[in-house]
C-alpha positions as CSV (number, residue, x, y, z in Angstrom):
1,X,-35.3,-10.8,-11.9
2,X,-32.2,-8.7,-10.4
3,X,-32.3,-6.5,-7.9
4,X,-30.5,-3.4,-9.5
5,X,-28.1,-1.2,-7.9
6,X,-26.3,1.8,-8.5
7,X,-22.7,2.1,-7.9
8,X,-22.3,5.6,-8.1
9,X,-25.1,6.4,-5.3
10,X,-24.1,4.0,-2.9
11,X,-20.2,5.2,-3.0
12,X,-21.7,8.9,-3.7
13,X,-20.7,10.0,-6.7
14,X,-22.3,12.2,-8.2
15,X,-22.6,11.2,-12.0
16,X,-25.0,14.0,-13.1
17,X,-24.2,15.6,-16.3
18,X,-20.2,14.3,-16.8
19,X,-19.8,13.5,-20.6
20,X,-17.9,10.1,-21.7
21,X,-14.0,11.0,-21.6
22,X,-13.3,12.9,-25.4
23,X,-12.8,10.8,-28.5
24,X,-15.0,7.8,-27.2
25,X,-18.5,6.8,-26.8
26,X,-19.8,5.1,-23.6
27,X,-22.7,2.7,-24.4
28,X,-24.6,2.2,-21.1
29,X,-24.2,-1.7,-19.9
30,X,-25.8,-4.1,-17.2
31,X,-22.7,-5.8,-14.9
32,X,-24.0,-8.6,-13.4
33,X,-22.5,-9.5,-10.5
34,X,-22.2,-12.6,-8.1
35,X,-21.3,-12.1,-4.7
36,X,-22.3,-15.0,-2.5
37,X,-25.7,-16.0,-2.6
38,X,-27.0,-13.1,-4.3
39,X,-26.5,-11.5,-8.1
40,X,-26.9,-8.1,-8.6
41,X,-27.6,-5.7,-11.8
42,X,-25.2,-2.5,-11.7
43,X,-25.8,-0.2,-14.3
44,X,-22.4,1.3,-16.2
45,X,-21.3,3.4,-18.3
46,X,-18.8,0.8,-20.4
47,X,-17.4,-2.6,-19.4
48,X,-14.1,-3.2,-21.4
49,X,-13.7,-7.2,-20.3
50,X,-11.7,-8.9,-18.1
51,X,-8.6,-7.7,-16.9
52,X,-5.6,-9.9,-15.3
53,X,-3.3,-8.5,-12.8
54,X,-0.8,-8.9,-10.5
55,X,-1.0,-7.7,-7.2
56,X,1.8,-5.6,-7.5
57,X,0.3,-4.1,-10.5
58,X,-2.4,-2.4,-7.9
59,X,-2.1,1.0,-6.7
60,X,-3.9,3.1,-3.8
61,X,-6.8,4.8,-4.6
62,X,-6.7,8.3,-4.7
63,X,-8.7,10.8,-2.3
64,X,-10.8,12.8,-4.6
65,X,-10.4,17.0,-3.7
66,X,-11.5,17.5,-0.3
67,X,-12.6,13.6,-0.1
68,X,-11.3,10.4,1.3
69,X,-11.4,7.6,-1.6
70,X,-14.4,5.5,-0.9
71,X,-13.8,1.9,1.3
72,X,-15.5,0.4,-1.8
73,X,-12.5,0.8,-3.7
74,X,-9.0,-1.5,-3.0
75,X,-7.1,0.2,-5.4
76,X,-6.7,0.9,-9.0
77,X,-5.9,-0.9,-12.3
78,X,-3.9,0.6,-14.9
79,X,-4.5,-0.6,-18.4
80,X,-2.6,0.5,-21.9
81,X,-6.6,2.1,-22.7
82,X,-7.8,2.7,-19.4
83,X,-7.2,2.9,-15.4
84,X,-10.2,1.5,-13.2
85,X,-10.8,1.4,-9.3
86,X,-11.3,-2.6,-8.1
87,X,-14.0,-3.0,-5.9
88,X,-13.5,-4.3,-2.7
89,X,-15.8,-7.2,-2.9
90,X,-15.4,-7.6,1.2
91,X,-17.0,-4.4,1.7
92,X,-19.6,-4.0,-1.1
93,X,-21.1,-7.4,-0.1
94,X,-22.3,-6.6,2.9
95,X,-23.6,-2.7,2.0
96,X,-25.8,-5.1,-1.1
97,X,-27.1,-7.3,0.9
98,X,-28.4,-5.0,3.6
99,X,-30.0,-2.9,0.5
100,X,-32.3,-6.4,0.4
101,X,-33.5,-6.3,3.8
């Protein structure tokens, strides 16, 4: 048993309604994920593997309109199919584990 957790609510996005991106299908996943002692279920909307990078490969996140990029994100991945924010595992360990106090 997992404690599950929403991404999108604790960073604040509001997720209510936005269709998958046009000509694909988003099939609704469970991420688990180990971050120190503790694994965690997120709920997403598509996991499309592993991804190896270099660090130059990583770019600044972008500040949404009118918002500041959340501190959850380190930067963002750039794929031939996709771009994707990397979580900053130093910051989203500590905001999960006080969600189990």
């Amino acid at each position: 048993l997992l404690p599950g957790v929403s991404l999108a609510r604790l960073m604040d996005v509001d997720t209510e309604g936005v269709p998958p991106p046009l000509g694909r299908h988003a099939f609704a996943r469970l991420l688990v994920l180990a971050l120190g002692a503790h694994r965690y279920a997120l709920p997403v909307d598509e996991v499309h593997g592993v991804l190896r990078h270099t660090t130059g490969a990583m770019r600044p996140p972008a500040a949404n309109i009118g918002r500041a990029p959340s501190p959850l994100v380190a930067g963002m991945i750039a794929d031939s199919a996709i771009e994707a924010a990397l979580l900053d595992t130093a910051q989203l360990q500590p905001q999960l584990e006080a969600l189990l106090r």
